[in-house]
C-alpha positions, -999 to 999 in steps of 0.1 A, spaced: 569 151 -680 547 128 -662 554 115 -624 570 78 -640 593 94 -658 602 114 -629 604 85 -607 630 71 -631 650 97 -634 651 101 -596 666 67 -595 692 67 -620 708 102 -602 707 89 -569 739 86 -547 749 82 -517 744 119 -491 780 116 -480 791 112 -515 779 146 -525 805 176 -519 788 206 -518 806 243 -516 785 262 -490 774 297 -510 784 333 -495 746 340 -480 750 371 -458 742 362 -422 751 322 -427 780 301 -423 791 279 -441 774 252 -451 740 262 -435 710 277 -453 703 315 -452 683 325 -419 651 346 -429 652 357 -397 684 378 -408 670 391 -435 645 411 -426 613 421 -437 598 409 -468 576 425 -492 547 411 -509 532 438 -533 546 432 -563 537 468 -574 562 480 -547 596 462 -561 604 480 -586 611 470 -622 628 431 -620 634 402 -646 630 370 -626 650 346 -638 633 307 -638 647 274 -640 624 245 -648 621 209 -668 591 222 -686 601 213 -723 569 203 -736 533 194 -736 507 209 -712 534 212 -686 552 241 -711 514 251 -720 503 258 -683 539 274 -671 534 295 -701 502 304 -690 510 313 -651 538 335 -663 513 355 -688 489 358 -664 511 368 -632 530 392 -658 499 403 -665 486 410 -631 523 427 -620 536 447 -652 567 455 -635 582 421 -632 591 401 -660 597 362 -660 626 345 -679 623 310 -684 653 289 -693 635 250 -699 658 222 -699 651 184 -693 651 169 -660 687 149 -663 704 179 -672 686 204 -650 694 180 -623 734 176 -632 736 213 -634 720 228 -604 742 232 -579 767 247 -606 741 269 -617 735 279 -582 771 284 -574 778 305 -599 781 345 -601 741 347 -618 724 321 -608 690 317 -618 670 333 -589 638 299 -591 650 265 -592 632 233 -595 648 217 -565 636 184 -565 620 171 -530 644 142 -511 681 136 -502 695 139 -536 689 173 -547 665 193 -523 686 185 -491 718 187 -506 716 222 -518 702 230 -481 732 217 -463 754 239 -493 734 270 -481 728 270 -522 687 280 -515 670 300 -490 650 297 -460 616 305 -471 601 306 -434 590 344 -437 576 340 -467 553 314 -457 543 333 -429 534 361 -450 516 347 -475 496 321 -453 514 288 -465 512 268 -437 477 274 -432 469 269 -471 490 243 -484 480 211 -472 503 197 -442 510 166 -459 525 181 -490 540 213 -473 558 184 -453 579 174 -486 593 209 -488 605 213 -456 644 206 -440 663 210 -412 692 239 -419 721 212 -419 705 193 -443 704 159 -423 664 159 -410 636 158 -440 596 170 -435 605 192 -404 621 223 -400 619 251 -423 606 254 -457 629 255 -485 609 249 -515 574 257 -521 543 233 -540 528 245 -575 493 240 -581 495 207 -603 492 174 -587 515 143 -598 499 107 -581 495 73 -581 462 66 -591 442 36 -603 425 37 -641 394 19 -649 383 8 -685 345 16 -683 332 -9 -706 350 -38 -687 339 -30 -654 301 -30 -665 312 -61 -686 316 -78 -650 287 -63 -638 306 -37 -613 307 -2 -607 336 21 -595 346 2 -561 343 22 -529 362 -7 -503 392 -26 -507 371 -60 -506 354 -39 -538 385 -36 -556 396 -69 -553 362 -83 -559 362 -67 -589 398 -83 -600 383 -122 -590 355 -115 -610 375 -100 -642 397 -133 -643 367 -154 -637 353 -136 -671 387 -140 -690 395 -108 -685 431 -97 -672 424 -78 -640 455 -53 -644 478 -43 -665 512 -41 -656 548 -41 -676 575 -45 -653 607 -47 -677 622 -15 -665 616 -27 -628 593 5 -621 556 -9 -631 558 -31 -600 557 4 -575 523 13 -593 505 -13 -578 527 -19 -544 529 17 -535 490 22 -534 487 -12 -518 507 -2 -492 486 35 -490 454 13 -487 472 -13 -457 492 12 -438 491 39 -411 494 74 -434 513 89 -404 538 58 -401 549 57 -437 555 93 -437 574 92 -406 598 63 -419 600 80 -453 611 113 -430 629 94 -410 609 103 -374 603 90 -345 622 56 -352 598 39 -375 604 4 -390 590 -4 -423 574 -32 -408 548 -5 -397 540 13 -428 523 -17 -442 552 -22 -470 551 -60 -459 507 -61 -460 514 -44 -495 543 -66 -506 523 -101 -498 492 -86 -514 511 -80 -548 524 -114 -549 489 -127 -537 479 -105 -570 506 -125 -592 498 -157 -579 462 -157 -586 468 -145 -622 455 -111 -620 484 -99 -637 495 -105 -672 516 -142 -676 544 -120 -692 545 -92 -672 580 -95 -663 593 -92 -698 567 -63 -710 580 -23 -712 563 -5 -690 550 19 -721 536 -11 -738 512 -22 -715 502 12 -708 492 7 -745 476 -22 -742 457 -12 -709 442 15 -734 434 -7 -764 415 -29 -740 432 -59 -725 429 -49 -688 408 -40 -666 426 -19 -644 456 1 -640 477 15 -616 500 45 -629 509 81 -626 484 109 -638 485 118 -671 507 90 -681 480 71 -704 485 72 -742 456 82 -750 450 95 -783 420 124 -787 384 108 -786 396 80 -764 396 94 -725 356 88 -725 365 52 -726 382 52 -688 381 60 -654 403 68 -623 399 64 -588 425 65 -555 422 29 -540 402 24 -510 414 20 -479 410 -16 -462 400 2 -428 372 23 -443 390 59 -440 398 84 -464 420 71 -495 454 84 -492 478 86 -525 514 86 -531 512 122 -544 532 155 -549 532 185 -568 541 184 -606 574 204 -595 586 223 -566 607 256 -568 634 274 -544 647 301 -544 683 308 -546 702 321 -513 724 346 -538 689 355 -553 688 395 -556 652 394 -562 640 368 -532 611 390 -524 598 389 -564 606 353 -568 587 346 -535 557 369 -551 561 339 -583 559 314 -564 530 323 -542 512 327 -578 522 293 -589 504 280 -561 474 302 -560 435 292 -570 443 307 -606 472 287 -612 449 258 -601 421 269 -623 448 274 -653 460 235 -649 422 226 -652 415 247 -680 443 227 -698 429 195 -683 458 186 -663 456 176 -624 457 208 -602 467 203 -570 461 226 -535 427 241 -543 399 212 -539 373 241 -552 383 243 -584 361 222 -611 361 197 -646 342 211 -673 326 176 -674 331 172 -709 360 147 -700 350 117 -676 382 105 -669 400 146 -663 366 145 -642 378 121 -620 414 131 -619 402 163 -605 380 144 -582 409 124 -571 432 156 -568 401 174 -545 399 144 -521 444 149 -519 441 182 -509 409 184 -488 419 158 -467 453 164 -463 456 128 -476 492 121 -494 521 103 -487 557 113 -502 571 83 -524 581 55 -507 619 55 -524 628 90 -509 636 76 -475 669 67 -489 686 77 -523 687 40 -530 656 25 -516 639 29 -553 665 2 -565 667 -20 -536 626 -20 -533 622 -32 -574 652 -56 -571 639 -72 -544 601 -73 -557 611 -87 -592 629 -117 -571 597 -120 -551 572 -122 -580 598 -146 -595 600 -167 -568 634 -162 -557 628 -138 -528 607 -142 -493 585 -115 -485 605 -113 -454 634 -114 -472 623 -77 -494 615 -69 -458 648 -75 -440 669 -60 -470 646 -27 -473 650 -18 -440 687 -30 -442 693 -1 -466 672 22 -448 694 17 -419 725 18 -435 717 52 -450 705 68 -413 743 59 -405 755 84 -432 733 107 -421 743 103 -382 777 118 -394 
């Protein structure tokens, strides 16, 4: 399932904090309606060999594609490795794992790994239930916090009521597989113009004056769903604004505005985009699938989208590129970027110590290496390598490197609030139609933003 996808589905489950009811689980040494306190639990193990014989039971949204290929293949190889554990998957897609996890986690056998997805709406809900555990002393153990990249350890972390995001303990842990907003190049167009792979913002947008002034559309965008738009403004705003002030206002610290995350740099610069022509006339009225399509038969220079999300049919990736968009002040690119899925573990989990032992696998150098080998983006280990015989999976791993290395991500900009996603594309569509201000997407973003810290002020 790629990251738009994702994105969408995100959106269309969203509600309100105060409108979820929860019942706190029976974790030994909790009450209710607080997570389980590692503390209480006492020491954890971390040879496999030494827990006897267990079936793990697993939860994810890997239904098809290499997502099912690689889970399959981290479940071999761990089984391999440990002989006395065994993994049971149960794969169902997203909506439905989504509607059914805190039922499934309620119940007398609940799975013992869940793909509790990061934000309000699912991740911090099942914390404030005491539905998933604290994983605090398995980090410590198993070196997370010194491995994992700050910036993406960050979007697994809570407070224990639930109510503060990207501080606090860790509740969920990263895989090694990347999901980010990168931007794709068609290589023949950009030595059409005369241009090579831009390394500045002035570059990048050189590059788009120079494709329209050769008849070329600069990028491609479909916007009918209201999601292509975030493409485009998200990594704008990455490229305009402080790293560390977007996270904070996405986490909600240290009383940031989104005037200071460079949402309102980003937001004038796409409708600078629009009114120069640099995106298609019809944008507004083409699926966003389409003119992924027609990105790939040729009719754009550029694209901004999720990795892996192209349609690209076998023979055809040697035709493109990717890159993360420079930043306008010269530093390292930062990208809206996560892992391909998160797991927990369940607080009634009777097996915490080998679903812990999972997990640390999922994330390791050989899961990394196991997403490469089936050319899909690996995430937290910048020393793994392409084969080379794909440019563009070349440069995904490239782009992927530069993420963790740098400790360069941002969590996406519509999990500040469960219905920023809506409000930001409602807004934008009015703005590149000419019925909304820039200020005006301003002043109603943080308007919901605002609204939403009241609920969780109660």
């Amino acid at each position: 399932m790629d990251a738009l996808k994702r994105t969408m589905r995100i959106s269309a489950l969203a509600v309100p904090l105060a409108a979820v009811t929860l019942l706190a689980a029976c974790v030994p040494g909790t009450s209710t309606g607080k997570a389980a306190d590692p503390a209480q639990a006492g020491p954890v193990v971390t040879d496999p060999a030494k827990m006897g014989k267990v079936q793990l039971q697993v939860l994810d949204y890997f239904t098809g594609g290499t997502d099912v290929v690689w889970m399959n293949g981290v479940v071999a190889a761990f089984e391999k490795r440990y002989p006395n554990i065994t993994v049971k998957r149960t794969s169902l897609p997203w909506d439905d794992v989504m509607k059914a996890l805190p039922l499934k986690l309620k119940s007398a056998n609940p799975p013992d790994i869940v793909p509790a997805n990061n934000g309000w709406q699912s991740l911090g809900t099942l914390v404030r239930g005491g539905l998933v555990l604290n994983l605090d002393n398995y980090a410590n153990a198993y070196g997370w916090k010194k491995t994992f990249p700050a910036s993406i350890l960050s979007e697994h972390e809570f407070s224990a009521d639930g109510k503060q995001m990207g501080t606090g303990s860790l509740f969920g842990a990263p895989v090694a597989r990347a999901s980010l907003i990168e931007v794709y190049y068609n290589r023949a167009l950009l030595n059409k113009i005369g241009a090579t792979v831009p390394k500045t913002f002035a570059d990048f947008e050189g590059d788009l004056a120079k494709a329209k002034g050769a008849g070329i559309t600069p990028i491609s965008m479909g916007n009918l769903e209201q999601v292509g738009v975030t493409g485009p403004l998200f990594s704008a705003m990455d490229a305009l604004g402080p790293q560390n002030k977007i996270s904070d206002f996405i986490y909600s610290h240290n009383n940031v505005k989104i005037s200071e995350t460079g949402f309102p740099e980003a937001t004038a610069k796409v409708k600078e985009w629009v009114d120069k022509g640099y995106f298609p006339k019809d944008f507004a009225a083409v699926a966003g699938q389409d003119a992924a399509q027609a990105f790939v038969d040729g009719k754009a220079l550029f694209r901004f989208d999720y990795s892996g999300s192209l349609p690209l049919k076998n023979g055809q990736s040697k035709n493109f590129g990717s890159f993360l968009l420079p930043r306008a002040d010269g530093g390292h690119p930062v990208a809206t970027a996560s892992s391909a899925t998160n797991f927990s573990v369940s607080a009634k989990s009777k097996h915490a110590d080998a679903a812990a032992a999972f997990m640390n696998f999922a994330a390791s150098p050989a899961a990394a290496q196991l997403a490469v080998d089936n050319e899909t983006m690996p995430l937290l280990d910048p020393g793994v390598k392409a084969s080379g015989n794909d440019p563009l999976f070349t440069d995904d791993v490239a782009a992927a490197a530069q993420v963790s290395s740098n400790n360069a991500s941002v969590p996406y900009l519509d999990w500040a609030t469960p219905t920023l996603l809506t409000t930001i594309q409602t807004q934008v569509q009015d703005l590149l139609a000419g019925k909304a201000s820039v200020d005006a997407v301003i002043k109603t973003a943080q308007g919901d933003y605002d609204k939403f810290q009241k609920t969780l002020a109660k």
